[in-house]
C-alpha positions as CSV (number, residue, x, y, z in Angstrom):
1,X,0.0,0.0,0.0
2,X,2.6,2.6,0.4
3,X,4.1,3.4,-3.0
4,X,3.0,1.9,-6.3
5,X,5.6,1.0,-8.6
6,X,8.8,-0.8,-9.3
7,X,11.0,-1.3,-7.2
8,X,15.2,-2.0,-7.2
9,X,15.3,-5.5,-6.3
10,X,12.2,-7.7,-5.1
11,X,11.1,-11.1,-4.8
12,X,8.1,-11.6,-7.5
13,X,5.1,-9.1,-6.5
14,X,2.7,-12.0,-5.9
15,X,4.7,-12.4,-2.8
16,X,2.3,-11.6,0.6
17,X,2.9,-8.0,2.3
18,X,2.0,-8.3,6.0
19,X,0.8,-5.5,8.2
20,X,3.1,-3.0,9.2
21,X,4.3,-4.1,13.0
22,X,4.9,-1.2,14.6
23,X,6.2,-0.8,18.2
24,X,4.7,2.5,19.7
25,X,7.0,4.6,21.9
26,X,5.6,6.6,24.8
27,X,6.9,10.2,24.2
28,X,8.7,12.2,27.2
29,X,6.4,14.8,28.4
30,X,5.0,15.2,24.9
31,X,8.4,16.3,23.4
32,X,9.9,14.3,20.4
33,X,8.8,13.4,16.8
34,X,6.3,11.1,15.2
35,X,8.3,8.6,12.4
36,X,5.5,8.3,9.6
37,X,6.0,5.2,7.5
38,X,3.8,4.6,4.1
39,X,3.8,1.0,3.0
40,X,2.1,-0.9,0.5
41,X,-0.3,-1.7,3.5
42,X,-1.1,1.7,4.5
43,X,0.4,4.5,6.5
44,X,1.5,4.3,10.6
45,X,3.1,6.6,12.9
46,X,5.5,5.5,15.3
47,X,6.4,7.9,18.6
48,X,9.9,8.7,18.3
49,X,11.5,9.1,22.1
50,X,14.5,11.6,22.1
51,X,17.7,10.1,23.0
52,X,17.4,6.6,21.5
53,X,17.8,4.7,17.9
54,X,15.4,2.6,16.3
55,X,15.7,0.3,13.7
56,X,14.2,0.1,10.5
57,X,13.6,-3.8,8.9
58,X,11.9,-7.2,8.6
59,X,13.3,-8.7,11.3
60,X,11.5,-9.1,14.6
61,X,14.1,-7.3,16.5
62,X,13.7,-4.4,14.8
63,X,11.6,-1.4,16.0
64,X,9.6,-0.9,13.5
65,X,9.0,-4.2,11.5
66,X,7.4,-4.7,8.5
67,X,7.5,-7.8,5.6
68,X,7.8,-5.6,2.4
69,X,9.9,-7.2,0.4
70,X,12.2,-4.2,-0.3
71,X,13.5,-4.2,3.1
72,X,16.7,-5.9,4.7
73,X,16.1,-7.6,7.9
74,X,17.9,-5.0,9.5
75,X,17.7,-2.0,6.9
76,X,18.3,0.8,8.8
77,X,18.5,3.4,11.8
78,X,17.7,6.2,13.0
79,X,18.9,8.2,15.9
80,X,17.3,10.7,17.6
81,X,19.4,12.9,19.5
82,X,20.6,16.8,19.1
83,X,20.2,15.9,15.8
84,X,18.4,13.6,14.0
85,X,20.5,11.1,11.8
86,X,20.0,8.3,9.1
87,X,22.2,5.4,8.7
88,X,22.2,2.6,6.2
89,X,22.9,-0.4,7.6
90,X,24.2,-2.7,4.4
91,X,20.8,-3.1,2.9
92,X,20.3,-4.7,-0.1
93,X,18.2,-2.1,-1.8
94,X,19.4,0.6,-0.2
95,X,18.3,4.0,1.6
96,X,17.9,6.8,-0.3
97,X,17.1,11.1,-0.2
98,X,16.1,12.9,-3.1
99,X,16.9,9.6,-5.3
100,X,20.2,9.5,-4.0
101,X,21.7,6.2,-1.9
102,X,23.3,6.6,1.1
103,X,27.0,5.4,1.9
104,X,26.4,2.2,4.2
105,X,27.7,2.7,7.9
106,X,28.1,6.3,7.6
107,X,25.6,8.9,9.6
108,X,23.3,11.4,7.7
109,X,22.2,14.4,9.0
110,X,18.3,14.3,9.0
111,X,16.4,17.1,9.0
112,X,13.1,17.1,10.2
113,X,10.0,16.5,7.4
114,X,13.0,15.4,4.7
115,X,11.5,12.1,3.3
116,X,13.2,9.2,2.7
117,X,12.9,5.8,1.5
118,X,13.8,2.3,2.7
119,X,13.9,-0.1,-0.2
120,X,10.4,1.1,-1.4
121,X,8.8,1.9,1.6
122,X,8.4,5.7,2.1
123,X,9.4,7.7,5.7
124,X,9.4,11.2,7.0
125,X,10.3,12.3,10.2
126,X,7.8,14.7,11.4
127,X,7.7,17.3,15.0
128,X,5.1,15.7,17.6
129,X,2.7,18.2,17.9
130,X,-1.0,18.1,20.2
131,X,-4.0,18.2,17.8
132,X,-4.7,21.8,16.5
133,X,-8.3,23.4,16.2
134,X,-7.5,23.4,12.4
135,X,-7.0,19.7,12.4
136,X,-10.2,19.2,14.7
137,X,-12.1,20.6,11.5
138,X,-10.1,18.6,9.1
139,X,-12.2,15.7,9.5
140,X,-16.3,15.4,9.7
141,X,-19.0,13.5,11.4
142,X,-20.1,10.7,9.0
143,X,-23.7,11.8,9.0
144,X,-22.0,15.5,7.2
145,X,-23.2,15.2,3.5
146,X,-19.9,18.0,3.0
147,X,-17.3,15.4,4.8
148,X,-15.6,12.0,3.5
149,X,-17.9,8.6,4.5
150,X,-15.9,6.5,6.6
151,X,-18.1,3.7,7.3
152,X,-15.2,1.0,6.4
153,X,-12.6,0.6,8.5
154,X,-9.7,0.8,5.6
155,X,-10.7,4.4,4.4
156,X,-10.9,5.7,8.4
157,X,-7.2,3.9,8.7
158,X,-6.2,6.4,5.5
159,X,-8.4,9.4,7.1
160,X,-6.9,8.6,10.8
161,X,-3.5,10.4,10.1
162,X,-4.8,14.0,8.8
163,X,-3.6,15.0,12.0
164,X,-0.3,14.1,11.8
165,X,0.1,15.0,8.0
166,X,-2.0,18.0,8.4
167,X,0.2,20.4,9.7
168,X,3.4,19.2,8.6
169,X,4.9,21.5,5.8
170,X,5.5,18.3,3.3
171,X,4.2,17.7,0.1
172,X,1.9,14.5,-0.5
173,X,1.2,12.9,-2.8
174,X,-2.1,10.9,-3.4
175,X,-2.8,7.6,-5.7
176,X,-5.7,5.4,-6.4
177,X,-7.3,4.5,-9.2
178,X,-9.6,6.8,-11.0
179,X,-13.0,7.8,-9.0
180,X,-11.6,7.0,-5.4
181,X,-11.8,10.2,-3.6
182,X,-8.2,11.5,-4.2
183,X,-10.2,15.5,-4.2
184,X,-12.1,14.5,-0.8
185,X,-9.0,13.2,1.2
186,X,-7.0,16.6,-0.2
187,X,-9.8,18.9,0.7
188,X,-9.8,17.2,4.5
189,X,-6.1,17.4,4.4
190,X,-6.4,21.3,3.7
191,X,-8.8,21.4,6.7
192,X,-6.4,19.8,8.8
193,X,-3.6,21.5,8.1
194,X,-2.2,25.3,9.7
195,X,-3.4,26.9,6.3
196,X,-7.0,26.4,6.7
197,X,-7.8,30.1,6.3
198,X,-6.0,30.5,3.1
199,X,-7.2,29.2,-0.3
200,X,-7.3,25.6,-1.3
201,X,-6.9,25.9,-5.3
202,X,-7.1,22.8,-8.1
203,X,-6.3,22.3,-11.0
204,X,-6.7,19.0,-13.3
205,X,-3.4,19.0,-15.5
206,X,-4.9,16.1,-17.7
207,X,-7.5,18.4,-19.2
208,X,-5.3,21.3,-20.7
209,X,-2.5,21.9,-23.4
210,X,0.5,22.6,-22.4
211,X,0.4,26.1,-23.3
212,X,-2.9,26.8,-21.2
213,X,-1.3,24.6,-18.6
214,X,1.3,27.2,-18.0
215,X,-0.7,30.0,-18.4
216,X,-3.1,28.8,-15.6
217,X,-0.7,27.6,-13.4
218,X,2.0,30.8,-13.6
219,X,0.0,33.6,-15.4
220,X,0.7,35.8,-17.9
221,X,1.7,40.0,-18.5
222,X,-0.2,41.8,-21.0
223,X,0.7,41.3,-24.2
224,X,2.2,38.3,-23.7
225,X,0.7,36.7,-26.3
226,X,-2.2,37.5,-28.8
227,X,-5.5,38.0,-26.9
228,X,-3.8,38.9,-23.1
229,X,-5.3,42.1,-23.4
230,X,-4.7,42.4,-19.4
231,X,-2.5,40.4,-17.2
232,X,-3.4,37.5,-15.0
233,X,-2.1,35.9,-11.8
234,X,-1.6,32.3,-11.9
235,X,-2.7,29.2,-9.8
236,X,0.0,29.1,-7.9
237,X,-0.3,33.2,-7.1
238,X,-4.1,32.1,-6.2
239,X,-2.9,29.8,-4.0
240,X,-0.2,31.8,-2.0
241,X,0.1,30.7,1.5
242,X,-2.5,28.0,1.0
243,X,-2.9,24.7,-0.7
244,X,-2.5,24.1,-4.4
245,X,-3.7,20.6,-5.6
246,X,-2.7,19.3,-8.6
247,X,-4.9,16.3,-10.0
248,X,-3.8,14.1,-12.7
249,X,-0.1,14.9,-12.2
250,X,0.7,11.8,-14.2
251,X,-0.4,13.3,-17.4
252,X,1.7,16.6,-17.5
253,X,3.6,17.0,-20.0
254,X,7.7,16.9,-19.5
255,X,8.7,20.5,-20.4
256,X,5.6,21.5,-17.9
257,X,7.4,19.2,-15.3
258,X,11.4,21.1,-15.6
259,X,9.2,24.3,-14.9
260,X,7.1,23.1,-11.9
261,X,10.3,21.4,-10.4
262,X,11.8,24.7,-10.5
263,X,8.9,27.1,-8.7
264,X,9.2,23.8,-6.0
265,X,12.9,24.4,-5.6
266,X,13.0,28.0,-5.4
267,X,9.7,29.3,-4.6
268,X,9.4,31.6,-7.9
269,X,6.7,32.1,-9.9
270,X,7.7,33.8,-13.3
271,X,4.2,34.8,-15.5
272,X,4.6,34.1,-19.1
273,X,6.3,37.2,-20.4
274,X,7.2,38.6,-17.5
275,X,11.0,39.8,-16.2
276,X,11.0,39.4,-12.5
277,X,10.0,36.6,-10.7
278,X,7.2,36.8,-8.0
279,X,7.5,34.8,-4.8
280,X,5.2,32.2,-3.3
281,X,4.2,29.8,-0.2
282,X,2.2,26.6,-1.7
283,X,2.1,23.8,-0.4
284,X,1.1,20.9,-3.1
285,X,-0.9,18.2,-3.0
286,X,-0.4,15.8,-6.2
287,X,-3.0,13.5,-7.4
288,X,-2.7,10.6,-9.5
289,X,-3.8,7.4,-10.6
290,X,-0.8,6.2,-12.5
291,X,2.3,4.5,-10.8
292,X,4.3,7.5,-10.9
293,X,7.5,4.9,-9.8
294,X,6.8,3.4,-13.1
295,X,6.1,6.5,-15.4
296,X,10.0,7.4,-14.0
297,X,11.9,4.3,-15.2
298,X,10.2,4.7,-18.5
299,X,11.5,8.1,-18.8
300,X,8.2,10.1,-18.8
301,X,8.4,11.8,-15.6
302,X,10.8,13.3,-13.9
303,X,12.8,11.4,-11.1
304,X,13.8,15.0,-9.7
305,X,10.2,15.9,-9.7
306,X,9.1,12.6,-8.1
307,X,11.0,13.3,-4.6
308,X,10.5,16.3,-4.3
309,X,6.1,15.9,-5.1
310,X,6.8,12.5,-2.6
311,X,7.1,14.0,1.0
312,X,4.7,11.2,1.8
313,X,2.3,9.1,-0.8
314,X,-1.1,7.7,0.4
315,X,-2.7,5.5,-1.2
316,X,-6.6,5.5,-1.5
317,X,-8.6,2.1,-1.6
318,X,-11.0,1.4,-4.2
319,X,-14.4,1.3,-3.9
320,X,-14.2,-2.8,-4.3
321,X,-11.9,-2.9,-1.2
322,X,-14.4,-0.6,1.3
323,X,-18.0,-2.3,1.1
324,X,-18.8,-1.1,4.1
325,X,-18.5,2.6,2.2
326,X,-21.0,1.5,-1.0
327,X,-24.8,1.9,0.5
328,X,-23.9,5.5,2.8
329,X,-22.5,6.8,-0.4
330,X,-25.5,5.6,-2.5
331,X,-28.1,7.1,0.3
332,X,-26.1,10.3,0.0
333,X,-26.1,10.5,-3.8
334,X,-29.7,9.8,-3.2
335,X,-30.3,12.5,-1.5
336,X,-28.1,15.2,-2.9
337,X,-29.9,14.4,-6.6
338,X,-33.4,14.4,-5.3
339,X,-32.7,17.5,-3.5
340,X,-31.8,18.9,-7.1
341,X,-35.0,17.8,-8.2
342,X,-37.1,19.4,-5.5
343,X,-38.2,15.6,-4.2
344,X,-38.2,13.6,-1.4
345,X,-35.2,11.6,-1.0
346,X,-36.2,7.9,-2.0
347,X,-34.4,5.2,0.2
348,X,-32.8,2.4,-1.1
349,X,-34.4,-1.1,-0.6
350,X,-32.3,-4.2,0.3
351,X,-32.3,-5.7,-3.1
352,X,-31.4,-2.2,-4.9
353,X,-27.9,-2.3,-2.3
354,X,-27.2,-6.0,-2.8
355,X,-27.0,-5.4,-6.3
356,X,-24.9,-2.6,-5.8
357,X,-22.6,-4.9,-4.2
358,X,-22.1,-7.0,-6.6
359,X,-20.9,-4.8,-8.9
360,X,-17.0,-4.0,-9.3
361,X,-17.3,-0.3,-9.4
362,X,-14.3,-0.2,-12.0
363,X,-15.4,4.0,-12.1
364,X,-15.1,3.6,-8.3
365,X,-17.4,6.4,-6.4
366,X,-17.6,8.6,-9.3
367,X,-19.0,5.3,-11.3
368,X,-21.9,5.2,-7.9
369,X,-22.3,8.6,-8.3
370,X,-24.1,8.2,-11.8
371,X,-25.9,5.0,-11.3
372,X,-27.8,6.5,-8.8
373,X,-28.0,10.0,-10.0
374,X,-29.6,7.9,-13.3
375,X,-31.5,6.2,-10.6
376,X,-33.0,8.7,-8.9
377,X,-34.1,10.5,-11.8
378,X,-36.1,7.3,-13.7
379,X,-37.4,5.9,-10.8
380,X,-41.2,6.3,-10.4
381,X,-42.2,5.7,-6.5
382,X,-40.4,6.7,-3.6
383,X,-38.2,3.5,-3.3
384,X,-35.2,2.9,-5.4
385,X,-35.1,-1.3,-6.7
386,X,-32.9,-2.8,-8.7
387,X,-35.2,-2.0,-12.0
388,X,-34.1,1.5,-11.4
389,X,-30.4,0.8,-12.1
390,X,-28.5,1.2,-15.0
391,X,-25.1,-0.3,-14.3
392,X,-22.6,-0.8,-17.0
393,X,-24.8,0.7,-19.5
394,X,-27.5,-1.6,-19.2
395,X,-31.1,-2.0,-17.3
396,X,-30.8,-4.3,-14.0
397,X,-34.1,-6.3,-14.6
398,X,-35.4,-7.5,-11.6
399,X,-36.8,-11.3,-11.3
400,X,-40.0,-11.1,-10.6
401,X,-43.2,-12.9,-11.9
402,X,-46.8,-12.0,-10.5
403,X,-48.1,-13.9,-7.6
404,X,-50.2,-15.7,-9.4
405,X,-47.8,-16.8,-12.0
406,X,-45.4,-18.1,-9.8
407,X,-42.7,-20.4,-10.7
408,X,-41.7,-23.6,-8.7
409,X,-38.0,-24.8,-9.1
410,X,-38.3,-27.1,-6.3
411,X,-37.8,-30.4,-9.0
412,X,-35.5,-28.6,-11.2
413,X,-31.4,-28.7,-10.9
414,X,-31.3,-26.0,-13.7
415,X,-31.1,-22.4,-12.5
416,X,-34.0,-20.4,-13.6
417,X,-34.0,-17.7,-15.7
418,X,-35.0,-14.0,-14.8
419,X,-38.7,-13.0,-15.4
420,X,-38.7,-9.8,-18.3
421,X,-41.5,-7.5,-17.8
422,X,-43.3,-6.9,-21.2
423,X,-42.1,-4.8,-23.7
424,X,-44.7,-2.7,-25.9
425,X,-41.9,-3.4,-29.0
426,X,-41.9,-6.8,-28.2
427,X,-44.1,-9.8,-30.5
428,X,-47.6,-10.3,-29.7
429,X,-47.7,-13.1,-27.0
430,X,-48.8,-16.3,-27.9
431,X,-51.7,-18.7,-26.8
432,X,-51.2,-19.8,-23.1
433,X,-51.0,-23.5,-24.8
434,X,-48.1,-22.5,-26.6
435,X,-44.2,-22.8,-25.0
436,X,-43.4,-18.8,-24.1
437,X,-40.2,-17.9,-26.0
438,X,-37.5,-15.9,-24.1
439,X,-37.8,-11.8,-24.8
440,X,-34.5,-10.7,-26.3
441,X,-32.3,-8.6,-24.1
442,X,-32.6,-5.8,-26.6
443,X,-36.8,-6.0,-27.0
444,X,-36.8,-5.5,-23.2
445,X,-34.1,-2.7,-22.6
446,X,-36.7,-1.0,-25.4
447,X,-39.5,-1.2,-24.0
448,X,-38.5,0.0,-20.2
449,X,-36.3,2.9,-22.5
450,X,-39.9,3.7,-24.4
451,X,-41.8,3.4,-21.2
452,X,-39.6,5.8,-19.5
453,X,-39.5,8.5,-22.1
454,X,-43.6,8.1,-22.2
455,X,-43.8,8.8,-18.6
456,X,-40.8,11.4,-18.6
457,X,-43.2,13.2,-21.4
458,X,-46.1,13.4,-19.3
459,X,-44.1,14.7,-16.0
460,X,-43.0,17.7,-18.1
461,X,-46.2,18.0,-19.6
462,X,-44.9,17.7,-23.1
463,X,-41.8,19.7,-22.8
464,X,-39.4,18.1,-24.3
465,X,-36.5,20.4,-22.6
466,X,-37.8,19.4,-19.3
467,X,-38.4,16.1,-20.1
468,X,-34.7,15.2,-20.8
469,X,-33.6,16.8,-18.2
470,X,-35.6,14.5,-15.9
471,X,-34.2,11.5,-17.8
472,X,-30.9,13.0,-18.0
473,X,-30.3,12.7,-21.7
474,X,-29.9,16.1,-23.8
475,X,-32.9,17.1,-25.6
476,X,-31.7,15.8,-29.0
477,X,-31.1,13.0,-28.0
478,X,-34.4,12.5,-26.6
479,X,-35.5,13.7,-30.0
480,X,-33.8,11.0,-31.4
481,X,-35.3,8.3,-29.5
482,X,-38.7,9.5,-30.1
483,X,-38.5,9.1,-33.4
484,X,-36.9,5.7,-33.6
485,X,-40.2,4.4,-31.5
486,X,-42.5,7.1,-33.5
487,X,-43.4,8.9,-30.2
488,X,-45.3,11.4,-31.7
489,X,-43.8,15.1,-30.4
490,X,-45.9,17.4,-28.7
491,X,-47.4,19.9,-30.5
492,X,-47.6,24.1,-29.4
493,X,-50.3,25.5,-28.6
């Protein structure tokens, strides 16, 4: 769980990664410093007592033990006196700062909130502090519609450390796949953290050029370039003194990268056409669902760039991997879309969230987000079922038959096949004496599709503007599918 990527020399990656074991330390008097480790498991905090060393590795006698495979048995130490210090103890895959290895058996001068990395498992060494009233905010009640759901007990593990990472001055850097909740957990960081009260500013560098990438993140003088009538402060000049998040990191192009690795290392911000440089204080947040480790040993991204976005990573689980997350985010995207729609929220029968669960969310919450949103929208009473979700593009039919046309499988070892509600498009039925051929997939997606733009028709009264919106479609489309099942459009007064 901590970083995702290659690494310099492992065993084979189906190997099992234990549980971080991790021996707290009382601190004395609540002086000291809090050792945060990120490993492919998930993040911990070890209490750092002044005046002793403690040893990094996969050995039990260690002080902080963990099985990732990167690590030597004993890997390496650190000694917290005056000074803090690092020392390599003849690991196999080394200790490294900023990319570079350290010299086995000799000292390193640590200074507090400098990452570093044991084999692949990512440290920092952060000042123990008591909770601020910033950090008290960071985090919400679950029953907040603004705050993160933390139902399951592996998002609250991820969430559990905003007070430790909060209001430490190091950059993070935030992976999961796309749709996890990468913007939430960067949003409750920025509550958390000593900069509350200034902005929190995004960005998503997947969605721009490269030339309106720089543009929005430095700014630009007048004249700069045809149409800068009047100059513009950048992202990063927005963002002074506050957070700057940057999501899809993984997708900016390299020349982008040499000039965001230089306002990190320098703290200047120099606007497209401009002379002098302008100074700022950002603190980044990095987002991505690529394996950044990866995307460096094939040469497109920056090593250089890497370390200095990696103060610490966190990794987000999917949706698949937090069940316990899947029906309070549905009952909340309930009842933020039927609040759009000026209705009462519907609830969410047992059947509708067991076929939720079923589902891999590949889209992860965003993916949820929709279904119900579509859900909430085409459903006709007050209770959402599985009829009303669309999942994966297509309509969940629901096995029913009518109570009087029940079906007994008791003498059958053959599973049975789901009951299709009739389709209007669908062939004429025939005779009860005759055997009952199966409705195509297609004739029954049809028919709930014509059923549903019928009834979406006579909500809005005839208007087909208000009509798509209820079905969530745009209005030519809706035209379109009226006239493939020759719905015959409302005519003006």
């Amino acid at each position: 769980m901590s970083t995702m990527g290659s690494r310099p020399t492992t065993p084979s990656d189906d190997e099992t990664v234990k549980k971080l074991d991790v021996r707290t330390l009382q601190l004395d008097d609540g002086d000291g410093y809090q050792l945060v480790v990120s490993t492919r498991e998930g993040v911990s905090v070890v209490a750092l007592t002044p005046g002793r060393s403690f040893t990094i590795g996969r050995g039990a006698e260690c002080d902080v033990v963990s099985a990732d495979p990167t690590l030597s048995r004993e890997h390496a130490r650190i000694h917290v006196g005056e000074v803090l210090s690092l020392e390599d103890l003849g690991s196999t895959n080394g200790t490294r700062i900023a990319g570079k290895r350290l010299e086995p058996g000799s000292p390193f001068h640590l200074r507090e909130s400098t990452p570093f990395e044991a084999g692949s498992v990512s440290c920092v060494i952060l000042r123990a502090h008591v909770p601020s009233s910033a950090s008290a905010r960071g985090l919400r009640s679950d029953d907040d519609d603004d705050g993160p759901v933390l139902e399951d007990a592996a998002m609250r593990r991820v969430f559990s450390h905003l007070d430790v990472l909060g209001p430490a001055s190091l950059n993070i850097l935030v992976l999961g796949e796309t749709g996890t909740g990468k913007e939430v957990f960067a949003v409750m960081l920025h509550r958390a953290s000593s900069r509350a009260t200034k902005p929190f500013v995004q960005l998503n560098c997947a969605a721009l050029s490269e030339s309106i990438l720089e543009s929005e993140l430095f700014g630009y003088e007048r004249g700069a370039f045809t149409g800068a009538v009047q100059a513009k402060a950048g992202l990063f000049e927005a963002a002074d003194g506050g957070m700057l998040m940057l999501d899809e990191l993984g997708d900016m192009p390299p020349a982008m990268q040499a000039k965001l690795l230089r306002v990190l290392e320098t703290g200047d911000v120099m606007r497209v056409g401009a002379v002098k440089a302008r100074k700022v204080d950002v603190r980044i947040v990095a987002a991505t669902h690529k394996d950044l480790r990866q995307e460096v040993a094939a040469g497109r991204f920056r090593a250089d760039l890497f370390f200095r976005l990696n103060g610490m990573s966190i990794l987000l689980p999917p949706l698949r991997d937090r069940p316990a997350d899947l029906r309070p985010l549905a009952e909340r995207f309930a009842r933020a879309a039927a609040s759009k729609l000026g209705r009462p929220a519907p609830a969410l029968s047992d059947a509708a969230a067991a076929r939720l669960a079923s589902h891999g969310w590949p889209g992860n919450v965003r993916e949820l987000r929709n279904v119900i949103e579509r859900a909430v929208v085409m459903a006709k009473g007050n209770v959402l079922t599985p009829l009303d979700l669309v999942i994966d593009g297509l309509e969940v039919q629901a096995a029913r038959a009518p109570d009087d046309a029940r079906v007994s499988t008791a003498n059958t070892s053959t599973s049975t096949a789901a009951v299709v509600p009739p389709s209007p498009l669908s062939p004429p039925s025939p005779p009860p004496s005759a055997p009952q051929p199966p409705a195509s997939l297609r004739d029954a997606l049809d028919g709930v599709e014509y059923d549903r733009i019928v009834g979406a028709l006579k909500e809005a009264g005839g208007n087909q503007s208000r009509a798509a919106a209820l079905l969530g479609i745009s209005r030519y489309a809706l035209m379109a599918r009226m006239d493939r099942y020759k719905i015959v459009r409302p005519r003006k007064p």
